[in-house]
MARBA-3410 file (N, C-alpha, C, O; in Angstrom, 1 decimal):
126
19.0,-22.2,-9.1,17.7,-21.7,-9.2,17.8,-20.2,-9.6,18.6,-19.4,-9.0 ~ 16.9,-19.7,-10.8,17.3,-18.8,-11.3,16.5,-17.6,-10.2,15.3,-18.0,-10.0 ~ 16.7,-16.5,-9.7,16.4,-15.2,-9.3,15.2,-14.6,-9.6,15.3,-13.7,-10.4 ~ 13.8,-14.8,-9.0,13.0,-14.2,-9.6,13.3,-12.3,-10.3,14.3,-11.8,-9.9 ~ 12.7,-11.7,-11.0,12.6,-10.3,-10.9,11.2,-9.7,-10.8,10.5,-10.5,-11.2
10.7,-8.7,-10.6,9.8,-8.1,-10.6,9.5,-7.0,-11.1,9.8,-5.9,-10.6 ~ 9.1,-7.2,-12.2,9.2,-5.9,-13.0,7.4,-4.9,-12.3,7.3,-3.7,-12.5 ~ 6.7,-5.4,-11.9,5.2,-5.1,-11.7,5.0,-4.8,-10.7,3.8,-5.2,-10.3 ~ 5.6,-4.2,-9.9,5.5,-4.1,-8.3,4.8,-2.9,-8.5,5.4,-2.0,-9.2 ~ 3.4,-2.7,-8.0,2.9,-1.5,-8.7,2.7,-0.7,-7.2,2.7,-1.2,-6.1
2.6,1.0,-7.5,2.9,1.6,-6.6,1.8,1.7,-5.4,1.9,2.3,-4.4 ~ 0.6,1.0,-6.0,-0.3,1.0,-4.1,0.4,-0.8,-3.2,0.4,-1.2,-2.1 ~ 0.9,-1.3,-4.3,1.5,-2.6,-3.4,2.6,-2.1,-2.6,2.6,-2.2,-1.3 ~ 3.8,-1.6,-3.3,4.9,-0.8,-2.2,4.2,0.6,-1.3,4.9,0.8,-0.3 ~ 3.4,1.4,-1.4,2.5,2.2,-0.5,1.9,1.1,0.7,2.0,1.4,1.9
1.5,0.0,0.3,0.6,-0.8,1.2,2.3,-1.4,2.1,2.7,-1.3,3.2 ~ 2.7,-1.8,1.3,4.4,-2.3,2.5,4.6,-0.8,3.3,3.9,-0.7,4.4 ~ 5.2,0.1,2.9,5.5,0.6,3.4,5.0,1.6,4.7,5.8,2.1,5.5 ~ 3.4,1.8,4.5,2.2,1.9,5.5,2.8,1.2,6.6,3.5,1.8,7.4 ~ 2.7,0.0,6.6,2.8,-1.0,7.3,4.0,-1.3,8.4,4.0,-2.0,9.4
5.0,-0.7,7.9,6.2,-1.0,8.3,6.4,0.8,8.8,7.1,0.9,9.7 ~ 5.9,1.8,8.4,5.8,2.9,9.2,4.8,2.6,10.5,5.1,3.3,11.5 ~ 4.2,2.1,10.6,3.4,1.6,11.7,4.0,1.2,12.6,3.7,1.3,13.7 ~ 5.0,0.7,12.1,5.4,-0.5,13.5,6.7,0.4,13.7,6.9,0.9,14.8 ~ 7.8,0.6,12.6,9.1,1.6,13.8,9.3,3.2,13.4,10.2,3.9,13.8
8.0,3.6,12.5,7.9,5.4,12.5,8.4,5.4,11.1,8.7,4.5,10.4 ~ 8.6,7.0,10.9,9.7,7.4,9.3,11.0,7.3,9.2,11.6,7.0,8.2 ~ 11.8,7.6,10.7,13.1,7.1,10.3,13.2,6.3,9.1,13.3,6.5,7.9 ~ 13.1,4.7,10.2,13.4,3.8,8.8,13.3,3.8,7.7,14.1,3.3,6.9 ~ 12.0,4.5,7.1,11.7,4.7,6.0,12.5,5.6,5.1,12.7,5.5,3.9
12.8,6.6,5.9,13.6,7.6,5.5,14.9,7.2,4.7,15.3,7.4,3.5 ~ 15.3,6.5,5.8,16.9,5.9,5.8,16.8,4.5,4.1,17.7,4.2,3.3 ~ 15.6,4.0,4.0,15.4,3.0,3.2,15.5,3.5,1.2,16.1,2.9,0.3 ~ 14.8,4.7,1.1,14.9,5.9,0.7,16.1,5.7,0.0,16.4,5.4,-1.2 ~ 16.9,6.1,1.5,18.5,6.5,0.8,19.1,5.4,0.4,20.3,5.5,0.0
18.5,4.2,0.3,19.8,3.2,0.0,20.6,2.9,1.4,21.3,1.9,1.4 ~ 20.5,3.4,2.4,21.2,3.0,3.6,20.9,1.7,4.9,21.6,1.3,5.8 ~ 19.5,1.6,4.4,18.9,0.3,5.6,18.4,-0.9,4.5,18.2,-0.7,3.3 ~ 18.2,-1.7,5.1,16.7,-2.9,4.8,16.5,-3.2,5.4,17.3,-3.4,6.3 ~ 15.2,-3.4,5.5,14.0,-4.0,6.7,14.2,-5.7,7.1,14.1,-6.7,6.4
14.4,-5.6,8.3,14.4,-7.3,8.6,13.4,-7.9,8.9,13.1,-7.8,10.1 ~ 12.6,-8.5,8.2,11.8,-9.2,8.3,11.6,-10.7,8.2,11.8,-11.4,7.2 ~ 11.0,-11.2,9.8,11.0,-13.0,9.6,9.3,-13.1,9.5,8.3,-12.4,9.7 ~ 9.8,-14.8,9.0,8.8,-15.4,8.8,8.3,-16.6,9.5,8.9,-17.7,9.3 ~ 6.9,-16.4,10.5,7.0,-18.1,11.2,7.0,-19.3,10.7,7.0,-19.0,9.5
7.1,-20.4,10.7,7.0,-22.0,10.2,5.4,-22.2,9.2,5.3,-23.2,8.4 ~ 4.5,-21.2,9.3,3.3,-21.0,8.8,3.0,-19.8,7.8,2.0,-19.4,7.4 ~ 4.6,-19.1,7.6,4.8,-17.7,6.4,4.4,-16.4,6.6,4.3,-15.3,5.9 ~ 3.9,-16.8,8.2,3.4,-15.3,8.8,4.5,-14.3,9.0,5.6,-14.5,9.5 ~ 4.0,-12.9,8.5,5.5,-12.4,8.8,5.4,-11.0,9.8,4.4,-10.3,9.8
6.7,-10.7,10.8,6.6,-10.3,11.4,8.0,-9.3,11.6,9.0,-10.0,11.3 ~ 8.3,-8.3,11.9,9.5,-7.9,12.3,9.9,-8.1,13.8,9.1,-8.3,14.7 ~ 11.0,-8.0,13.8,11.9,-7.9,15.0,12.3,-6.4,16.2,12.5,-5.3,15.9 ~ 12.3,-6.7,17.4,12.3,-6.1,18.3,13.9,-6.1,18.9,14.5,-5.2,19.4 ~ 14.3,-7.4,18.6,15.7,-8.0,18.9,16.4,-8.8,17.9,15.7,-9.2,16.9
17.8,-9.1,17.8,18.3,-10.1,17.0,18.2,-11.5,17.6,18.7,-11.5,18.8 ~ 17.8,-12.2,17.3,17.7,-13.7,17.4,16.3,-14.2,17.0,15.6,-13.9,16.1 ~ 16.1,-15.1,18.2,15.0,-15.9,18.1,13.8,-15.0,18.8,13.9,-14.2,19.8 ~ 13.1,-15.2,18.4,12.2,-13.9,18.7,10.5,-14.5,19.3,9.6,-14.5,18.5 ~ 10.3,-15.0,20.6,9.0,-15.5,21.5,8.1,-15.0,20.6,8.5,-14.1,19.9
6.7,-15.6,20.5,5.6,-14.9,19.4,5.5,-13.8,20.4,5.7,-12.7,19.9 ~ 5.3,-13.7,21.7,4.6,-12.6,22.7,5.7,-11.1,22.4,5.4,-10.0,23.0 ~ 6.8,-11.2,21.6,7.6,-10.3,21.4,7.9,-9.7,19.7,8.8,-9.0,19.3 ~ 6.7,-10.4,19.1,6.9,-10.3,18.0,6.0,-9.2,17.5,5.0,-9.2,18.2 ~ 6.2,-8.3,16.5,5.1,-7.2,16.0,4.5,-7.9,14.0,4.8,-7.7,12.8
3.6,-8.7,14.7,3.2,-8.8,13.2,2.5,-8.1,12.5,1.6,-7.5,13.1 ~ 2.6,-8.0,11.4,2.1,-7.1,10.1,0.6,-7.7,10.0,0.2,-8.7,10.4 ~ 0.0,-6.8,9.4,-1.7,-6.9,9.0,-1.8,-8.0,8.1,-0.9,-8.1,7.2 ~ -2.5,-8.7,8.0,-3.0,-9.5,6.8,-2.9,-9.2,5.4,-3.0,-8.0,5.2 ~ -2.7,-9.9,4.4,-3.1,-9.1,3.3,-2.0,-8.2,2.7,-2.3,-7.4,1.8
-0.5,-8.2,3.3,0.5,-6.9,2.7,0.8,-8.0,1.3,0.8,-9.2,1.2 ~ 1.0,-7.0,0.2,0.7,-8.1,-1.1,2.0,-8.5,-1.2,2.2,-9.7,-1.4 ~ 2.9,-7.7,-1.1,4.8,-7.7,-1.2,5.3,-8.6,-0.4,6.1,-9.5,-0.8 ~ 4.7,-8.4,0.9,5.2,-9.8,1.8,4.4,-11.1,1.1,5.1,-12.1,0.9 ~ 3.4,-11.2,0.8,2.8,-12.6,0.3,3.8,-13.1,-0.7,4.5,-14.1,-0.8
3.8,-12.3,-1.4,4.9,-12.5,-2.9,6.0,-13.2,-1.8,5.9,-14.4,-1.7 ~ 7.1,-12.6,-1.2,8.3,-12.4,-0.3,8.0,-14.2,-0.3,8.6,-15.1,-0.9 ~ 6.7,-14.4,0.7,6.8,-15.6,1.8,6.3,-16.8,0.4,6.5,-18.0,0.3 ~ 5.8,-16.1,-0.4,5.9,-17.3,-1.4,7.0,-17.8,-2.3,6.5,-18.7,-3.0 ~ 8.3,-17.7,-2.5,9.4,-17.6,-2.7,10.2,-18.3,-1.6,11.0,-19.2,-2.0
10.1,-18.1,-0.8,10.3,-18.6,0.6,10.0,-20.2,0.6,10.9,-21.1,0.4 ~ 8.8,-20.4,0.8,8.3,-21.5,0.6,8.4,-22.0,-0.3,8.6,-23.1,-0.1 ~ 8.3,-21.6,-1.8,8.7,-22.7,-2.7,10.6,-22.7,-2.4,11.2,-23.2,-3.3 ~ 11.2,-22.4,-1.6,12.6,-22.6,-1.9,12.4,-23.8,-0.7,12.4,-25.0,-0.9 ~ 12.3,-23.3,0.2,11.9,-24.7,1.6,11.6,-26.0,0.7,12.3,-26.9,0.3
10.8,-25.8,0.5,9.9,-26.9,-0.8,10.9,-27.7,-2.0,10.7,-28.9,-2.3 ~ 11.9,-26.8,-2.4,12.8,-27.6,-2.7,14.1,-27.9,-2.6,14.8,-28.4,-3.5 ~ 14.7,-27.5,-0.8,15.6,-27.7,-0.3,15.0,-28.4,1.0,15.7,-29.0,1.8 ~ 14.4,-28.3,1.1,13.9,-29.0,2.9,14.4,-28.2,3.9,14.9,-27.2,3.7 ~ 14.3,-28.6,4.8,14.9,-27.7,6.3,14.0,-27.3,7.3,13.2,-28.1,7.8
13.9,-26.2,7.6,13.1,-25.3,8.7,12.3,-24.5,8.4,12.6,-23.3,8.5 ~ 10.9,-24.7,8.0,10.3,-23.3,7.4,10.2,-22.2,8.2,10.4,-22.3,9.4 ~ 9.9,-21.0,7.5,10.1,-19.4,7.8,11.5,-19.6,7.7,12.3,-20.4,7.4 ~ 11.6,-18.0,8.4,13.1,-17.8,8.2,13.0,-16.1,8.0,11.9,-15.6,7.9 ~ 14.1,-15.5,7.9,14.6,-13.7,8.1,14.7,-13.6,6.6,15.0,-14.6,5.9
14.6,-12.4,6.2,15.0,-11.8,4.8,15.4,-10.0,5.3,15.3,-9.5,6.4 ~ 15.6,-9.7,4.3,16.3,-8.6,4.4,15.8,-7.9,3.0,16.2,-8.3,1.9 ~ 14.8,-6.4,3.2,14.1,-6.4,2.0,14.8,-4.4,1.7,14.5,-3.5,2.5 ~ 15.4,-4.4,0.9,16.1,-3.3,0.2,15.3,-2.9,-0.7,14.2,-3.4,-0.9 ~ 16.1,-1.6,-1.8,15.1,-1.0,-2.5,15.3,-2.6,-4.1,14.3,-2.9,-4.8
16.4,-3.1,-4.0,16.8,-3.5,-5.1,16.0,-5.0,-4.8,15.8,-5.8,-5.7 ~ 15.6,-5.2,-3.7,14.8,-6.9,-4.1,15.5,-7.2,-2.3,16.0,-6.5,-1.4 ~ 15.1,-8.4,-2.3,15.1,-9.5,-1.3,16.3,-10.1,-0.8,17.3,-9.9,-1.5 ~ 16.6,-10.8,0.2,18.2,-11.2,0.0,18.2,-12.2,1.5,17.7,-11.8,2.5 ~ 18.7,-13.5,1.5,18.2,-13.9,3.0,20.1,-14.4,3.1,21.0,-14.1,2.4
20.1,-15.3,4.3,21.5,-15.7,4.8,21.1,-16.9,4.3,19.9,-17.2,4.0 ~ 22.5,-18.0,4.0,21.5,-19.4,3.7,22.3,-20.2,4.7,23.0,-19.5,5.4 ~ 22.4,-21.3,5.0,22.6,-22.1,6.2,24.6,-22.0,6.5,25.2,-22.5,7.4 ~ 24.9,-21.4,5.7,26.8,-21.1,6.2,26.6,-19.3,6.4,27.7,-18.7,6.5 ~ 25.9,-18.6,6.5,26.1,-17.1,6.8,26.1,-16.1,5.4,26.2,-14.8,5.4
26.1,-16.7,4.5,26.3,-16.2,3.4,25.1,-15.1,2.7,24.0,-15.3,3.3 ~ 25.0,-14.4,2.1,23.9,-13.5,1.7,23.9,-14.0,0.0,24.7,-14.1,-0.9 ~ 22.4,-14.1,0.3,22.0,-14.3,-1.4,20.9,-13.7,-1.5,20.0,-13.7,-0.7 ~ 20.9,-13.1,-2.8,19.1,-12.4,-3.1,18.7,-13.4,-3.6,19.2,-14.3,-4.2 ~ 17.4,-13.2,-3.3,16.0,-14.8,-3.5,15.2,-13.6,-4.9,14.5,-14.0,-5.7
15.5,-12.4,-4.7,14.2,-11.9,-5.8,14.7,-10.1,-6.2,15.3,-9.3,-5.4 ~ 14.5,-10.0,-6.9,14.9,-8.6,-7.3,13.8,-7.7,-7.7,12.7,-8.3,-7.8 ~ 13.6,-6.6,-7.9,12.3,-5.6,-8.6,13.1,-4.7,-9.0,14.3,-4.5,-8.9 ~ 11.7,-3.9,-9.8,11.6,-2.6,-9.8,11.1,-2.1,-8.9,10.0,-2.6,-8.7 ~ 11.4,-0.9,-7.9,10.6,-0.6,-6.8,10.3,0.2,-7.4,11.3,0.9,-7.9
8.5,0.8,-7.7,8.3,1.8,-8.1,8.3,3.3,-7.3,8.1,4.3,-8.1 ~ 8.5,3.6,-6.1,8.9,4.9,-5.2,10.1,5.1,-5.5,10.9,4.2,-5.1 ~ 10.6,5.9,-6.1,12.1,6.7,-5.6,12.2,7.7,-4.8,13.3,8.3,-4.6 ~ 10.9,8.0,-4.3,11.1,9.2,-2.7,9.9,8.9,-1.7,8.9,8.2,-1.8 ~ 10.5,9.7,-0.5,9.4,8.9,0.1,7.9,9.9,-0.1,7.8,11.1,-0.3
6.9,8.7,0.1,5.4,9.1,-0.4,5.0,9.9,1.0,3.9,10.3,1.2
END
């Protein structure tokens, strides 16, 4: 399956992620994201809702911090997602891992593969 890219990620779509995700763990992270040194872990429920993590594992909804409705980057993210479900089967949702370079999830042996690449249009923080 060929790699989406995103050449069009326009800069109030990554402003609207990144709002979003300063909401829930401050600027650190964002700071650090910036540099090329983190990605954001973000899962997604059986229904493509998506949510970050408080802990590593399995994560109770009552412990989960979900994102606002409507982030357009995650829509894109969880649609990709779902069409790969769609033509592998399995367990819908699932964790990704979103860097400045694109998307990237584990696939069922531990392995890391990018599902999607961009242009991120920020190269500092807004």
């Amino acid at each position: 399956m060929e790699v989406p890219h995103f050449k069009d990620i326009s800069v109030d779509e990554a402003e609207q992620f990144l709002s979003a995700v300063r909401k829930i763990l401050g600027d650190y992270p964002v700071d650090e994201f910036y540099l090329g040194r983190t990605a954001f872990a973000i899962s997604f429920d059986k229904d493509w809702y998506p949510f970050m993590l408080r802990r590593i594992g399995y994560n109770p909804k009552e412990e989960r911090v979900e994102f606002p409705f409507g982030i357009k980057l995650l829509n894109r993210i969880a649609k990709i997602l779902e069409d790969q479900w769609l033509e592998e089967g399995g367990i819908p949702g699932g964790r990704v891992f979103v860097d400045l370079s694109g998307v990237k999830k584990k696939d069922r042996w531990g392995r890391e593969i990018r599902i999607c690449t961009w242009d991120w249009p920020l190269k500092q923080k807004n």
